[in-house]
C-alpha positions as CSV (number, residue, x, y, z in Angstrom):
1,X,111.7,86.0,116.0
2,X,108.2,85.3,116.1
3,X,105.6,86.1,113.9
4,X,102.9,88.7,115.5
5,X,100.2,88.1,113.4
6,X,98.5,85.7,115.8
7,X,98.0,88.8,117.8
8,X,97.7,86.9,121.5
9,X,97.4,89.8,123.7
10,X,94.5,91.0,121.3
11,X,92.4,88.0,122.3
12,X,92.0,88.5,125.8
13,X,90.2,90.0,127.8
14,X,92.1,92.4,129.3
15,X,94.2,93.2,126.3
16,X,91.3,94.0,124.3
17,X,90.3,96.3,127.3
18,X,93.9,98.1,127.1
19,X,93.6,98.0,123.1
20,X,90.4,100.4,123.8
21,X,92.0,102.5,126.1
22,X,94.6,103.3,123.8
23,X,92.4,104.6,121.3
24,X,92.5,104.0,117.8
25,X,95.8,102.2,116.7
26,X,96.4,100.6,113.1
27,X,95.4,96.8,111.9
28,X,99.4,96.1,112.5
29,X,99.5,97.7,116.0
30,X,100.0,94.6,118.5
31,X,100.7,94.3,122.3
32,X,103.9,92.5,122.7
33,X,104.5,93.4,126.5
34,X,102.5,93.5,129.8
35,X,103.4,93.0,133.3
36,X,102.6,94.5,137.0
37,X,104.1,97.8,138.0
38,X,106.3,97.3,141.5
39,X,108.2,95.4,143.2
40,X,106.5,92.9,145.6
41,X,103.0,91.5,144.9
42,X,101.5,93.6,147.4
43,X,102.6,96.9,145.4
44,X,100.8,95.6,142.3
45,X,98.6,98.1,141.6
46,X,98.7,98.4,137.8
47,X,99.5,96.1,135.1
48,X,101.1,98.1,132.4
49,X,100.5,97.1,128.6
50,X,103.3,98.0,125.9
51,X,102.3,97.5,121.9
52,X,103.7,99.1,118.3
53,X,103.4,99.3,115.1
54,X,104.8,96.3,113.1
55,X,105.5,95.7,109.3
56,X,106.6,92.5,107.5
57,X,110.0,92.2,106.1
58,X,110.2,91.9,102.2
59,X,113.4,89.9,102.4
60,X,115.6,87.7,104.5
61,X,114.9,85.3,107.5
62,X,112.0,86.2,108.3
63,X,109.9,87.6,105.2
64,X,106.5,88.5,105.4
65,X,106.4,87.3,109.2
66,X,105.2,90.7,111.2
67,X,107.9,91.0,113.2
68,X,109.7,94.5,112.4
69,X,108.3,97.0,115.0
70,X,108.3,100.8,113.0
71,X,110.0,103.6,114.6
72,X,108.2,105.9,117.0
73,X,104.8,103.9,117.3
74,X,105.3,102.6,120.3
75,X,102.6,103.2,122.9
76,X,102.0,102.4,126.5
77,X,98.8,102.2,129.1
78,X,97.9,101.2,132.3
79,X,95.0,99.2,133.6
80,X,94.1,99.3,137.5
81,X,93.4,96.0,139.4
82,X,89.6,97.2,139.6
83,X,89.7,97.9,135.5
84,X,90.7,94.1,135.0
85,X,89.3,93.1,137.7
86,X,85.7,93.9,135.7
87,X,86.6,92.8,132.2
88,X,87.8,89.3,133.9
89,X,85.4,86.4,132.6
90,X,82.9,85.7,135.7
91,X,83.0,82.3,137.4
């Protein structure tokens, strides 16, 4: 299990762009999921973006590593091609 407090999806770009969208969220809150909506490349439309809650176990394995996702926070958004498309670092 991996610890979440490095937070990668909150460094980018387009994560920090689907972070907004969702509104407020906690300190702990952390995208652990994205990936295209559909089937074939040419139905790729969306890219969807899945975070939670987390909390960091006080015992066992894998104490005080943020890895425990807390029950009922998780959230979801989508982000057009066009909506990434403008947040994408220009060349």
């Amino acid at each position: 299990m991996s610890d979440l407090s490095d937070d990668f999806y909150g460094r980018t770009a387009m994560g920090q762009l689907a972070l907004q969208k969702l509104g407020p969220v906690p300190e702990n809150f952390r995208i652990y999921l994205a990936g295209w909506i559909g089937k074939k490349p040419e139905d790729w439309k969306e890219m969807e973006f899945v975070g939670a809650e987390f909390r960091r176990p006080v015992k066992g394995q894998f104490k005080g590593k943020l890895c425990v996702p807390i029950p009922h926070s998780r959230r979801a958004v989508r982000l057009t091609r066009e909506e990434l498309a403008a947040c994408a670092p220009q060349q």
